[in-house]
Residue frames as a rotation matrix with the C-alpha (Angstrom) as fourth column:
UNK 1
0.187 0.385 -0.904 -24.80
0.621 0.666 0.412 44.02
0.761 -0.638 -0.115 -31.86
UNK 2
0.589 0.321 0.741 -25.53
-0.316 -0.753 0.577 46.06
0.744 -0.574 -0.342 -28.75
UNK 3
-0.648 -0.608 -0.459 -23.55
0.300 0.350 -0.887 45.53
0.700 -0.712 -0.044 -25.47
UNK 4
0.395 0.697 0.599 -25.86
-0.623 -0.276 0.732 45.06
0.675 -0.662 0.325 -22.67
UNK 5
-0.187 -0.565 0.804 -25.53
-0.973 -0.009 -0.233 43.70
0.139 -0.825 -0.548 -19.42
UNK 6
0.611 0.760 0.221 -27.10
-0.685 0.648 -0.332 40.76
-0.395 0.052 0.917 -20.62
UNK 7
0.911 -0.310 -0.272 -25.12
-0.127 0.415 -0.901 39.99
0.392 0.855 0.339 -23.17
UNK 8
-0.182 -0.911 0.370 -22.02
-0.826 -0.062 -0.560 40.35
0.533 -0.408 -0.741 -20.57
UNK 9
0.021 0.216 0.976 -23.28
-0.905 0.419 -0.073 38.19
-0.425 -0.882 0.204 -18.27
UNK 10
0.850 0.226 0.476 -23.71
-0.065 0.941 -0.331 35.61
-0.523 0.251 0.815 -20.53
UNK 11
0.531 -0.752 -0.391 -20.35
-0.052 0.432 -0.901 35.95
0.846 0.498 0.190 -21.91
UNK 12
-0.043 -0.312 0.949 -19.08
-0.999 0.026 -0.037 36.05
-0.013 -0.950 -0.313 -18.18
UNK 13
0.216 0.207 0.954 -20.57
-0.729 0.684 0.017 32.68
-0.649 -0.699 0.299 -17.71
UNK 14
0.967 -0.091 -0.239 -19.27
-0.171 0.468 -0.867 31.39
0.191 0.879 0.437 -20.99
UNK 15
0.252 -0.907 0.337 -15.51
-0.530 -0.420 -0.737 32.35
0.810 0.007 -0.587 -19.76
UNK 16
-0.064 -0.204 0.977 -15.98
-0.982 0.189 -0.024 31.26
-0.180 -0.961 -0.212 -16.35
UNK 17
0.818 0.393 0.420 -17.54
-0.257 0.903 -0.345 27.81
-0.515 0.174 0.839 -17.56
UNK 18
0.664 -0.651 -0.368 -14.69
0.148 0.597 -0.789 27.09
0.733 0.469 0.492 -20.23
UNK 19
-0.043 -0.956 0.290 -11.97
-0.584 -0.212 -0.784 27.73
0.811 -0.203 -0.549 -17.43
UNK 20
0.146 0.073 0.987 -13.50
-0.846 0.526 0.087 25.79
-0.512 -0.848 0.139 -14.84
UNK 21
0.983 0.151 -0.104 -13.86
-0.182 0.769 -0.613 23.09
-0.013 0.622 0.783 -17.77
UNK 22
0.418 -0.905 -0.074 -9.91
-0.067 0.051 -0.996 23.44
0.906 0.421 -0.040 -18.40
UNK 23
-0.459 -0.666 0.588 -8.79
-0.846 0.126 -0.518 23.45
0.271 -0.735 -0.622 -14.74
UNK 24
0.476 -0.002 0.880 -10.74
-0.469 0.846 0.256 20.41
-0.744 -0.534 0.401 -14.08
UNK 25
0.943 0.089 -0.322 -9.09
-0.314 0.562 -0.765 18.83
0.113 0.822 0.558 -16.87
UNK 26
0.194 -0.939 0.283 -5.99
-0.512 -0.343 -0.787 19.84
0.837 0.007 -0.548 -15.72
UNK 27
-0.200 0.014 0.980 -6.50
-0.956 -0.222 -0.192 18.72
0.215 -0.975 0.058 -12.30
UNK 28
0.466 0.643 0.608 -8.39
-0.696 0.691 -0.196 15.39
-0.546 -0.332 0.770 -12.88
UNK 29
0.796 0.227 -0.561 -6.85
-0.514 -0.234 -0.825 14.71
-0.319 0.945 -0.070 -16.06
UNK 30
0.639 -0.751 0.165 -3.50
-0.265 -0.416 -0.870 15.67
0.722 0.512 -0.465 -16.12
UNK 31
-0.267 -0.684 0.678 -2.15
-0.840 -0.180 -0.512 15.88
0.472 -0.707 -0.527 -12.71
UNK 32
-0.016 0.543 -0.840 -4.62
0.082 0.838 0.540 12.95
0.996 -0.060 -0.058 -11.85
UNK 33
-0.794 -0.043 0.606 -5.20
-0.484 -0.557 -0.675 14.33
0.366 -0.830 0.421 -8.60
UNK 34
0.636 0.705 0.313 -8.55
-0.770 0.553 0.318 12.01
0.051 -0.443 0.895 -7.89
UNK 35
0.488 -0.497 -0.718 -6.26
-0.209 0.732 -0.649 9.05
0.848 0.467 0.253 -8.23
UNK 36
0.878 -0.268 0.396 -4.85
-0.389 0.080 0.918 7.20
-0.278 -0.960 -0.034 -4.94
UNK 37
0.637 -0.768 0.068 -0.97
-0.474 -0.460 -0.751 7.05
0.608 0.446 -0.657 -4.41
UNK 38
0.831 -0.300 0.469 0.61
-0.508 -0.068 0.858 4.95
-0.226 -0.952 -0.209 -2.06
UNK 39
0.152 -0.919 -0.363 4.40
-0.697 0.161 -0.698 4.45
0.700 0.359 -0.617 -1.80
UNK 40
0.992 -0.081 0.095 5.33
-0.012 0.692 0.722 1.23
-0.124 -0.718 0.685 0.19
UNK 41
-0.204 -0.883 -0.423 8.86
-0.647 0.446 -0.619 -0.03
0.735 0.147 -0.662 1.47
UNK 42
0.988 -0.006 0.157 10.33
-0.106 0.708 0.698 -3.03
-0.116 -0.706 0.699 3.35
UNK 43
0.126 -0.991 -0.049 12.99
-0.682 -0.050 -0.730 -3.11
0.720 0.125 -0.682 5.04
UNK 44
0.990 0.107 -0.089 13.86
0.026 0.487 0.873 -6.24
0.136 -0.867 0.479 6.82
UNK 45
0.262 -0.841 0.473 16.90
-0.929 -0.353 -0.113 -6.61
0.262 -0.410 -0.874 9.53
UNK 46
0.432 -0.130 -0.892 18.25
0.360 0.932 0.039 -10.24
0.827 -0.338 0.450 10.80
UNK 47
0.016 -0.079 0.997 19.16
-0.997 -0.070 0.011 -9.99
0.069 -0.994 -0.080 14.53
UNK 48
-0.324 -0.294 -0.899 20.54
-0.459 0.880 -0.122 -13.20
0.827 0.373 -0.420 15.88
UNK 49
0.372 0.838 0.399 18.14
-0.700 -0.028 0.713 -15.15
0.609 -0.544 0.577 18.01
UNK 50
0.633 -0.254 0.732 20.29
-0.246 0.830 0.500 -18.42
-0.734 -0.496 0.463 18.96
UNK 51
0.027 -0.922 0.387 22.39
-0.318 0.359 0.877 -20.66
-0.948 -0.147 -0.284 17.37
UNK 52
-0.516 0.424 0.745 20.10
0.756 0.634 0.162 -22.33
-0.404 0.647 -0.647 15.19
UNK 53
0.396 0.887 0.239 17.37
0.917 -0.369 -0.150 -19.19
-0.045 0.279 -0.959 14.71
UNK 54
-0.879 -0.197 0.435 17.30
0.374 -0.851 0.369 -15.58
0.297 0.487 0.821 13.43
UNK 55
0.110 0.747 -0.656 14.79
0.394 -0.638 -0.661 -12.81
-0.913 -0.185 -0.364 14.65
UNK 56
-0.800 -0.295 0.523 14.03
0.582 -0.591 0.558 -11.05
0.144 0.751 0.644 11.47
UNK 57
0.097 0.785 -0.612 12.43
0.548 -0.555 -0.626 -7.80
-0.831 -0.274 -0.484 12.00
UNK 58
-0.304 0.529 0.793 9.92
0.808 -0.297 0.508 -6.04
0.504 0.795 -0.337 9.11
UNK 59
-0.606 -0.051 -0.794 9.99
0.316 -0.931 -0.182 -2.52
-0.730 -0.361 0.580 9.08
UNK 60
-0.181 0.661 0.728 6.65
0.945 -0.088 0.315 -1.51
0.272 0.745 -0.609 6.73
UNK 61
-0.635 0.189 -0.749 6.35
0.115 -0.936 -0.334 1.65
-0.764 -0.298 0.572 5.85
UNK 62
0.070 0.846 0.528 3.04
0.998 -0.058 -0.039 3.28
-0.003 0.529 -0.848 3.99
UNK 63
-0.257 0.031 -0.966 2.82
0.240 -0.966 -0.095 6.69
-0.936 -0.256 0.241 2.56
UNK 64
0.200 0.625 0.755 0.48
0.922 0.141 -0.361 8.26
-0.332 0.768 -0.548 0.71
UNK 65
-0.544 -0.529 -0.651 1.98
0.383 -0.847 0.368 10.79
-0.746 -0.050 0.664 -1.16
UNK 66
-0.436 0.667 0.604 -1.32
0.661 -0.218 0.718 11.36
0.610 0.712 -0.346 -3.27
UNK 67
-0.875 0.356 0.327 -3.88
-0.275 -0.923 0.269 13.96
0.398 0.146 0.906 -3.14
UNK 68
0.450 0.883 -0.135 -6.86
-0.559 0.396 0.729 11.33
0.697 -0.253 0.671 -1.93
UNK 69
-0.019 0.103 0.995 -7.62
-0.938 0.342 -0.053 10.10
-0.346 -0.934 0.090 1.71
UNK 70
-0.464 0.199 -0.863 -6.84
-0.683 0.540 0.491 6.38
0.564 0.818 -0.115 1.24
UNK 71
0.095 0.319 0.943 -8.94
-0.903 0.427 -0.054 3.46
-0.420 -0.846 0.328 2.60
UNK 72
-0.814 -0.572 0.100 -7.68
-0.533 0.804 0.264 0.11
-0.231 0.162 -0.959 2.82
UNK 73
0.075 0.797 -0.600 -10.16
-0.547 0.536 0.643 -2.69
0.834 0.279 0.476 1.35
UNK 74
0.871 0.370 0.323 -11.77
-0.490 0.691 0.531 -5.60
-0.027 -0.621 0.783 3.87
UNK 75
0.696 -0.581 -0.423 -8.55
0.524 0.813 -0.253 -7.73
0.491 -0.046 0.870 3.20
UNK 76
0.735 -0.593 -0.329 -6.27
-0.083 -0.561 0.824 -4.36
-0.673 -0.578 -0.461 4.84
UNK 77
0.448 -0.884 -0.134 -2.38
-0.860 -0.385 -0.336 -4.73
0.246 0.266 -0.932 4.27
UNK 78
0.755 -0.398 0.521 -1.08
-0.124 0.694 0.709 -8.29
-0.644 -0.600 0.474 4.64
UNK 79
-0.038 -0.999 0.018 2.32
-0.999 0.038 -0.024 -9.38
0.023 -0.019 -1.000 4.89
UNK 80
0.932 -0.102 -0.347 3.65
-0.098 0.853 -0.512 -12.96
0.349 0.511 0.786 3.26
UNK 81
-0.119 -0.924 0.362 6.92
-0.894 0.258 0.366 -14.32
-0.432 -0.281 -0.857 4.45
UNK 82
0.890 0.280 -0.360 7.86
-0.435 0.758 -0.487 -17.43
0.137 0.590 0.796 1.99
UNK 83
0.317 -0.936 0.152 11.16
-0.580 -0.065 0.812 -19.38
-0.750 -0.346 -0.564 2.27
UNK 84
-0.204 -0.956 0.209 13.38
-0.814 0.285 0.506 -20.86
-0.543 -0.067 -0.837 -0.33
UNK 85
0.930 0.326 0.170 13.05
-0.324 0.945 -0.038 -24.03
-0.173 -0.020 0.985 -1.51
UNK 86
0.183 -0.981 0.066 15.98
-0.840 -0.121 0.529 -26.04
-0.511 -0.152 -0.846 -0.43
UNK 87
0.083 -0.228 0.970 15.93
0.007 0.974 0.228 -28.50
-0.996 -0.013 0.083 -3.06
UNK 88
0.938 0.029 -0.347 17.16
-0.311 -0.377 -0.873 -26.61
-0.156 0.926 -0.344 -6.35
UNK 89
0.443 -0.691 0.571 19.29
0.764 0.624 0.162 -27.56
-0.468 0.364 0.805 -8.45
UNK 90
-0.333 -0.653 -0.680 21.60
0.182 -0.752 0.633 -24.98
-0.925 0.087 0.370 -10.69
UNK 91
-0.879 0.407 -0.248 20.34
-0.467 -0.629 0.622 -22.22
0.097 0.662 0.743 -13.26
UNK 92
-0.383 0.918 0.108 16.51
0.833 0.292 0.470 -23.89
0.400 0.270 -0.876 -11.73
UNK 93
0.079 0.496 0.865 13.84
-0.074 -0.862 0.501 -21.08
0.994 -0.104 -0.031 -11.36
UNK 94
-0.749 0.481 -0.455 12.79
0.550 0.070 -0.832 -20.14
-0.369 -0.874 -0.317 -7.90
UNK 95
-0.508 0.745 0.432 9.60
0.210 -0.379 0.901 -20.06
0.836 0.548 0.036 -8.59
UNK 96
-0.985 0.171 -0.035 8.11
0.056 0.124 -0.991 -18.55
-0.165 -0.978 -0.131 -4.77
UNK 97
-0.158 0.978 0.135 4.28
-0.987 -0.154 -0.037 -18.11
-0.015 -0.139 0.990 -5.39
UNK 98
0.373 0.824 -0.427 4.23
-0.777 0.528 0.342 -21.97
0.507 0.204 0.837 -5.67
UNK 99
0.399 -0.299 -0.867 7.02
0.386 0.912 -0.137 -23.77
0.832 -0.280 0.479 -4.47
UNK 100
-0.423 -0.711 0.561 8.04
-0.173 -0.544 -0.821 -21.69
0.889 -0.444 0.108 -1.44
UNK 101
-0.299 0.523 -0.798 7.64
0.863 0.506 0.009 -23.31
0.408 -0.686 -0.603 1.99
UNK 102
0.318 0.601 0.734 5.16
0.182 -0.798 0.574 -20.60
0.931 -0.049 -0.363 3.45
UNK 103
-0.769 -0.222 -0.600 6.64
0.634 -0.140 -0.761 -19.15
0.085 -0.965 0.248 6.90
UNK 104
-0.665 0.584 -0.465 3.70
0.148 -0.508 -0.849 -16.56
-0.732 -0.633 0.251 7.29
UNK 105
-0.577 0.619 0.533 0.57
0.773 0.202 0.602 -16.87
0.265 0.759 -0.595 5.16
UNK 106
-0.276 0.757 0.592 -1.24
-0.035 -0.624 0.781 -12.83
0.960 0.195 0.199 4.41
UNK 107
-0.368 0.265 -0.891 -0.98
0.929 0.152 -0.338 -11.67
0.046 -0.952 -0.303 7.78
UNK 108
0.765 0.486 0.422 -3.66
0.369 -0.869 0.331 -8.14
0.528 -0.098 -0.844 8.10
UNK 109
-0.555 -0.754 -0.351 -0.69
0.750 -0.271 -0.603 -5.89
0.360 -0.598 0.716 9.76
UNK 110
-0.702 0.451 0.551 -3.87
-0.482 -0.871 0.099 -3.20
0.525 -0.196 0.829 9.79
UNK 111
-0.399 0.523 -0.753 -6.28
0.365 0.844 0.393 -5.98
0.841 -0.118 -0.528 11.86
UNK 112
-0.428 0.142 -0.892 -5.67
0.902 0.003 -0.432 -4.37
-0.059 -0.990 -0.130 14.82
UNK 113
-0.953 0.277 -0.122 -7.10
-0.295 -0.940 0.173 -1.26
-0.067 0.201 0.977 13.41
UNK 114
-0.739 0.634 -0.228 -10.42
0.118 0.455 0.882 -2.84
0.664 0.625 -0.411 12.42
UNK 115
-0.271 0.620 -0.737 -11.78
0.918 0.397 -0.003 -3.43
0.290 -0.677 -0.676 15.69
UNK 116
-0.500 -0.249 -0.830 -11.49
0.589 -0.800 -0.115 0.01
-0.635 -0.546 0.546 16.51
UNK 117
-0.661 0.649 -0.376 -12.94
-0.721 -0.413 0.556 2.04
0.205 0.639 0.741 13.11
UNK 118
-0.434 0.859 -0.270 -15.85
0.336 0.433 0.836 -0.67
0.836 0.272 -0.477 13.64
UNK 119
-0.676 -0.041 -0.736 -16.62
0.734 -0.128 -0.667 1.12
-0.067 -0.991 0.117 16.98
UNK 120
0.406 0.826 0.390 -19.56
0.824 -0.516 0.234 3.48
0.395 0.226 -0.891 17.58
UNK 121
0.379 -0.585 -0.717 -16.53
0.632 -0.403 0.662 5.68
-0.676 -0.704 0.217 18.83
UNK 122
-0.641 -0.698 0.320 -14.91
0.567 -0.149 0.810 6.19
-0.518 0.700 0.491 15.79
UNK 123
0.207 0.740 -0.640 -16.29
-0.586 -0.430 -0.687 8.77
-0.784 0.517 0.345 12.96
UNK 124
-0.010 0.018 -1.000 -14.80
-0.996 -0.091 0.008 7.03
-0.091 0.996 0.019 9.99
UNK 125
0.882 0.471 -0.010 -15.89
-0.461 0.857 -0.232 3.47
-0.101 0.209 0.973 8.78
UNK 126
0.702 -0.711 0.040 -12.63
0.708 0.703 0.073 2.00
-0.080 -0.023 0.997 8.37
UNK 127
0.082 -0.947 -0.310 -8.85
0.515 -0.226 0.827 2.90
-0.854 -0.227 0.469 8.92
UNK 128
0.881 0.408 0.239 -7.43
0.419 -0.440 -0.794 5.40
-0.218 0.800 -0.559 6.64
UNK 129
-0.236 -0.971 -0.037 -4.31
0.903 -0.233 0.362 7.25
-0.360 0.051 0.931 5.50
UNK 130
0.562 0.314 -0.765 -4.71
0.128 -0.947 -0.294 10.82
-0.817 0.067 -0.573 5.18
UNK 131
0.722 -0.661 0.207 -2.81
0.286 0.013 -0.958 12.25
0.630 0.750 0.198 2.14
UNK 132
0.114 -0.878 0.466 0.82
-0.603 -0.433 -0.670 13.17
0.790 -0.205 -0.579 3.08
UNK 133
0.484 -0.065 0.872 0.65
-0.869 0.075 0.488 11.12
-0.097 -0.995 -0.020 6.07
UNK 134
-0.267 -0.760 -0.593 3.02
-0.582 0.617 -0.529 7.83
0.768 0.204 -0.607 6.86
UNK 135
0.493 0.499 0.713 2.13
-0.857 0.138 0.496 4.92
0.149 -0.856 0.495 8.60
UNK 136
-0.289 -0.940 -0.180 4.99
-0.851 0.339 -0.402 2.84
0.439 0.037 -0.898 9.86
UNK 137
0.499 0.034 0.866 5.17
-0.831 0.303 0.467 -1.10
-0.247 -0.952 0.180 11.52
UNK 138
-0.432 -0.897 0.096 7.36
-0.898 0.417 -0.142 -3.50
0.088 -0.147 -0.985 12.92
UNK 139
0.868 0.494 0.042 7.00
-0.467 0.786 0.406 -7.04
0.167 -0.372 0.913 12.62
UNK 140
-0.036 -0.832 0.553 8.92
-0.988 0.112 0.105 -10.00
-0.149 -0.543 -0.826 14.17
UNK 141
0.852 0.470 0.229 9.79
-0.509 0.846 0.158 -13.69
-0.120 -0.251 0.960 13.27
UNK 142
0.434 -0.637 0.636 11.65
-0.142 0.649 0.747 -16.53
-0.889 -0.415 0.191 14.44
UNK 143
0.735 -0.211 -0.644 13.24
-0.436 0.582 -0.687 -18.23
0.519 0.786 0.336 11.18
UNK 144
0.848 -0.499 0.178 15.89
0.512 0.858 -0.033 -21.12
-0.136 0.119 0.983 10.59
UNK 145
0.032 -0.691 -0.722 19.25
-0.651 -0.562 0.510 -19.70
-0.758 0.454 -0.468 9.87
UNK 146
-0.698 -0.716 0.024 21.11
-0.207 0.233 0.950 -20.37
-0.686 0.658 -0.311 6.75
UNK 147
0.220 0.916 0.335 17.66
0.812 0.019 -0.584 -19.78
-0.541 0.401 -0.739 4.47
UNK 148
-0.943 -0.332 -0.002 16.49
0.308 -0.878 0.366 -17.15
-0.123 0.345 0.930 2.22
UNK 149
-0.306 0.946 0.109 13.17
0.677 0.297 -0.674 -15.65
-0.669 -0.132 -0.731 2.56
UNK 150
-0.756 0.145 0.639 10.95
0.353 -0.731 0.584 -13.43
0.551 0.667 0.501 0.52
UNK 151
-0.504 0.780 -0.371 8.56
0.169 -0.332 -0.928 -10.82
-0.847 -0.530 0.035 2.24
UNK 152
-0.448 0.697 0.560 5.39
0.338 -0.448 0.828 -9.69
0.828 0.560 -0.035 -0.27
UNK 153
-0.502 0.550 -0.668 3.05
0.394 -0.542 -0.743 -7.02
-0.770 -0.635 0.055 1.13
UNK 154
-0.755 0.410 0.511 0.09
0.463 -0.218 0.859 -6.42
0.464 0.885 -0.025 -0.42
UNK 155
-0.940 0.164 -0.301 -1.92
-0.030 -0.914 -0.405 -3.39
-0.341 -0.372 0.863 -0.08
UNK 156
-0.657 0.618 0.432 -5.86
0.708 0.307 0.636 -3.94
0.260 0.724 -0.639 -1.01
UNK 157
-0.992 -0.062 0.110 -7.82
0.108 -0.870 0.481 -1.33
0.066 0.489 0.870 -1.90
UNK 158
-0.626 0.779 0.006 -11.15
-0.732 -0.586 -0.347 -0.19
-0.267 -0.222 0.938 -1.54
UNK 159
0.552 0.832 0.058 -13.54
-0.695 0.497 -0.519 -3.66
-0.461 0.246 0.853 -1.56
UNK 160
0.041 -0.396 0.917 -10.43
0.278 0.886 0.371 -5.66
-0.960 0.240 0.146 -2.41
UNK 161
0.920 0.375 0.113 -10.94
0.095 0.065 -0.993 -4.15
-0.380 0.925 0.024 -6.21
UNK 162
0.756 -0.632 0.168 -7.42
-0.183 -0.451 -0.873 -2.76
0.628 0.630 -0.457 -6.76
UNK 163
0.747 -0.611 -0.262 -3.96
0.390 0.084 0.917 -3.78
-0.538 -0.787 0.301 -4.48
UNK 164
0.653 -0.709 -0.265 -0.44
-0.591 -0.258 -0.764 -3.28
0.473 0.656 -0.588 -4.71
UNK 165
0.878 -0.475 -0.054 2.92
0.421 0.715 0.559 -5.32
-0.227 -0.514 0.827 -3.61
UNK 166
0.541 -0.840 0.032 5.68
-0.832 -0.540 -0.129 -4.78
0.126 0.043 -0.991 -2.83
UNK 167
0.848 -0.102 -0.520 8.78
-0.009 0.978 -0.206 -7.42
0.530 0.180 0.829 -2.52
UNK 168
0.396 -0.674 0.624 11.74
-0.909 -0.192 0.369 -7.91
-0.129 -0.714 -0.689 -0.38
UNK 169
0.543 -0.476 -0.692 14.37
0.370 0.875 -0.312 -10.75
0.754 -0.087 0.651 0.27
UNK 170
0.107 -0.813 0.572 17.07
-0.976 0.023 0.215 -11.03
-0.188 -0.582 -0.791 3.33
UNK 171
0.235 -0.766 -0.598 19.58
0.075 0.628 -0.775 -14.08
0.969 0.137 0.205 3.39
UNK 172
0.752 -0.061 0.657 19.47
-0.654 0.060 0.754 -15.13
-0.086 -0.996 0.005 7.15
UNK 173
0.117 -0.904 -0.411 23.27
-0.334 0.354 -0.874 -16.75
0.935 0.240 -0.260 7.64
C-alpha cells in the first residue's frame, strides 16, 4: 500500500474523529459536565421578637457549582415553613408533609426576579445562575415561641420537570 496524501488525510480524520469521540465521552459521560449542579443550604437564626414571639431569620444560599448556566422552572425556589404538631404523644411519628400546621405555604423567594427577566430590558428569558456563581437571601418570620419548625426549600427546574429540597429545623424557646 502506497502512502499518499490521501491516504494521510484520511487517516488524520480517522484519529482526530476517534479522539474527539473519546473526549466527548469523557466530558459528557464521565465528568457529566452537561448535567446541572446546585448546592443549597439553610441556615435559620431565632432572634427574640417579644415575649410571646421569635423573629426567625432564613439565610438561603444557592450555588451552582456545575459546569451549566442554571434556570429555575415557572414555580422558581420556594420556601415552606411547617410547625410541629403539638399534640403527639411519645415514640409518635412527626409526620410534617401532612400533619404540620403550615406557617408559610411555597413562598417563590426568586418572584421578585420574574418581573424583571419578563422585561423587554432584560436579554435572558428568565433568572439564572451562572456556573460558579452564589445567590444568597434572607427571609423573616414572626413565630410562637416554644415550637419547632421545619423549613423545606425546593428548587424547580427547568418547566417544573426536575427540583431539589433541602430541609432544616430550629427549636424557637
Amino acid at each position: 500500500m502506497e502512502i499518499t496524501s490521501e491516504n494521510l488525510l484520511l487517516l488524520l480524520g480517522i484519529i482526530i474523529s476517534i479522539g474527539g469521540g473519546i473526549w466527548a465521552y469523557y466530558q459528557y459521560i464521565k465528568r457529566r459536565t452537561g448535567i446541572w449542579n446546585l448546592e443549597m443550604s439553610i441556615e435559620p437564626e431565632q432572634i427574640k421578637y417579644s415575649d410571646r414571639y421569635s423573629l426567625i431569620m432564613i439565610k438561603v444560599s444557592l450555588k451552582n457549582i456545575g459546569n451549566v448556566k442554571i434556570i429555575p422552572g415557572p414555580n422558581g425556589c420556594t420556601l415552606s415553613v411547617k410547625q410541629i404538631p403539638c399534640d403527639l404523644e411519645e415514640c409518635d411519628l412527626v409526620d410534617w408533609k401532612t400533619k404540620g400546621k403550615i406557617v408559610v405555604e411555597e413562598y417563590d423567594i426568586l418572584e421578585q426576579y420574574k418581573t424583571y427577566a419578563n422585561s423587554k430590558d432584560y436579554e435572558e428569558e428568565v433568572y439564572t445562575i451562572e456556573p460558579q456563581c452564589e445567590y444568597h437571601d434572607l427571609q423573616g418570620i414572626i413565630v410562637p415561641n416554644k415550637n419547632i419548625f421545619l423549613i423545606e426549600l425546593t428548587f424547580w427546574w427547568r418547566k417544573n420537570k426536575d427540583s431539589i429540597t433541602e430541609y432544616s429545623y430550629i427549636s424557637v424557646s
